[in-house]
C-alpha angles and dihedrals in degrees: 000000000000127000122259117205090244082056094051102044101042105133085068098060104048091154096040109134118134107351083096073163110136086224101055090058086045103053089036084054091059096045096051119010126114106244101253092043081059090052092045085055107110104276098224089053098055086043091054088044118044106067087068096058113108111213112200088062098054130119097237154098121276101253099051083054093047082041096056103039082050090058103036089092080060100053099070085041100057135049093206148036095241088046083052098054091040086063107033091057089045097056094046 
């Protein structure tokens, strides 16, 4: 049987039961997860996702907030998360 997200990342969604919603793991990801395991989320569903996320709202400290907007140009521009940071280092 494969793995779904929601399988793998578990941990992150202790209270998952029925918002099956891409958003909803995206935006939980960003609350909670550990930095590599973000990084370690499937790349074309934060992609989807993140531009429906509303920041102000979010569960987290101040700098993974400042991080990700800083980043959300890249995410249309780029098919991976190694192709985003490129960029994004090389534009700053």
């Amino acid at each position: 049987m494969q793995k779904t997200v929601s399988d793998y990342f578990k941990p992150y969604f202790w209270d998952y039961t029925m918002n099956d919603e891409s958003k909803f793991r995206v935006q939980r990801i960003l609350e909670y997860a550990w930095f590599p395991d973000i990084l370690r989320y499937p790349y074309e569903e934060f992609k989807e996702n993140i531009k429906y996320i509303d920041f102000k709202k979010l569960r987290t400290s101040e700098k993974r907030i400042l991080l990700f907007q800083a980043l959300l140009p890249y995410f249309e521009k780029c098919n991976s998360w190694d192709e985003l940071f490129e960029r994004f280092i090389e534009e700053q």
